[in-house]
C-alpha positions as CSV (number, residue, x, y, z in Angstrom):
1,X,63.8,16.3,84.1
2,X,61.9,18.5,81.3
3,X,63.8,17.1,78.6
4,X,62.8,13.3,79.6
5,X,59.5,14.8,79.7
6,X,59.4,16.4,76.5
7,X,61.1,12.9,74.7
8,X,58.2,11.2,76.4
9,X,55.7,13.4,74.9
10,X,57.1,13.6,71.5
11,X,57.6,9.4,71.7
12,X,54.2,9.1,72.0
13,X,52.8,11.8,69.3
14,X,54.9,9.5,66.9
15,X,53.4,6.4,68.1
16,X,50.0,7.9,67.8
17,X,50.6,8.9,64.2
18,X,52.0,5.1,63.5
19,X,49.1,4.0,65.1
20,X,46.8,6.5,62.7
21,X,48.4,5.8,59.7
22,X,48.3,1.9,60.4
23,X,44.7,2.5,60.6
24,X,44.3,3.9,57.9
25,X,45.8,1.8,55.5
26,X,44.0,-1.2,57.6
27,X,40.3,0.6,56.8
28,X,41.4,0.7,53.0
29,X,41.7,-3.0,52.8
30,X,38.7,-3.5,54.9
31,X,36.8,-1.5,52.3
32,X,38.1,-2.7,49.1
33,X,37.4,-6.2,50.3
34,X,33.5,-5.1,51.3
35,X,33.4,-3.6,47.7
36,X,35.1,-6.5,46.0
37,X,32.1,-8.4,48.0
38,X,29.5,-6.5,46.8
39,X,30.1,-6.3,43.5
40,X,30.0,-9.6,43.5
41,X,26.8,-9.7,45.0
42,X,25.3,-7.2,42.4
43,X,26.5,-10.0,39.7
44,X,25.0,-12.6,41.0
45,X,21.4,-10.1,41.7
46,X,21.5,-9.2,37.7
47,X,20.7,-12.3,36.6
48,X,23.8,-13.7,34.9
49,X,23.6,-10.1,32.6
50,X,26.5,-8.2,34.6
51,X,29.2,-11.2,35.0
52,X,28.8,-11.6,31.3
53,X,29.3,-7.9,30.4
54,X,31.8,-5.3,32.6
55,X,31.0,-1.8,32.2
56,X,33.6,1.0,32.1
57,X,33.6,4.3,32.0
58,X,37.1,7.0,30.7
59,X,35.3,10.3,31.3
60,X,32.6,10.9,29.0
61,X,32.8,7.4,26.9
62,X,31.2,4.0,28.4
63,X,32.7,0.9,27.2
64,X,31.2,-2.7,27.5
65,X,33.3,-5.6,27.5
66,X,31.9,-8.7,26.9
67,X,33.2,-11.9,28.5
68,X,31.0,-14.4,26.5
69,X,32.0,-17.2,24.3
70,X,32.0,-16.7,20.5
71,X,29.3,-19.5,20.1
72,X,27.0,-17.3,23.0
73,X,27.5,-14.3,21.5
74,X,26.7,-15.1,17.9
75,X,23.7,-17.2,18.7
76,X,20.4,-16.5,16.9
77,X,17.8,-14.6,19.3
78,X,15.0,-14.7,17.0
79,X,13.0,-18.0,17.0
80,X,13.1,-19.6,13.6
81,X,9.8,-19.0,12.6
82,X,10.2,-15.2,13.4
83,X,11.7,-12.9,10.5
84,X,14.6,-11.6,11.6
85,X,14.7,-9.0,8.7
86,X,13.3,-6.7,7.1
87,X,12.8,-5.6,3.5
88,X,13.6,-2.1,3.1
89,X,12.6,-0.2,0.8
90,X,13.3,4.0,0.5
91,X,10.0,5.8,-0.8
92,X,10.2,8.7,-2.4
93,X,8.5,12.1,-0.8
């Protein structure tokens, strides 16, 4: 009788660690999808800026990648009766 006791009891620790584990890989998924959600929120909140660049970061260097067309991203910002450069000229001190 203690032996179909102690089987029992050591059935159902390993059913309650399936059980905890399956829970925990269920909350993962359930929390990448709520992140994958809100980022996309943020996107559509910034005004069109952050779904045309993605910012990265590898320890201490921030990359931006940006996912707009060649005609976009070479437009001119300046309108055309704005100078858009200047003439520079070193002085001498």
């Amino acid at each position: 009788m203690g032996i179909i006791k102690f089987l029992f009891i050591f059935a159902l620790l390993i059913l309650l660690v399936f059980v905890l584990m399956g829970a925990t890989v269920v909350m993962r998924i359930v929390n990448s999808v709520r992140k994958a959600f809100r980022q996309q929120d943020n996107q559509q909140d910034a005004g069109g800026y952050a779904r045309q660049h993605r910012y990265e970061t590898y320890g201490d260097e921030e990359k931006v990648i940006d996912k707009r067309s060649p005609q976009e991203a070479n437009r001119k910002i300046f309108a055309n009766n704005e100078g858009e450069y200047v003439d520079y000229e070193e002085s001498k001190n």
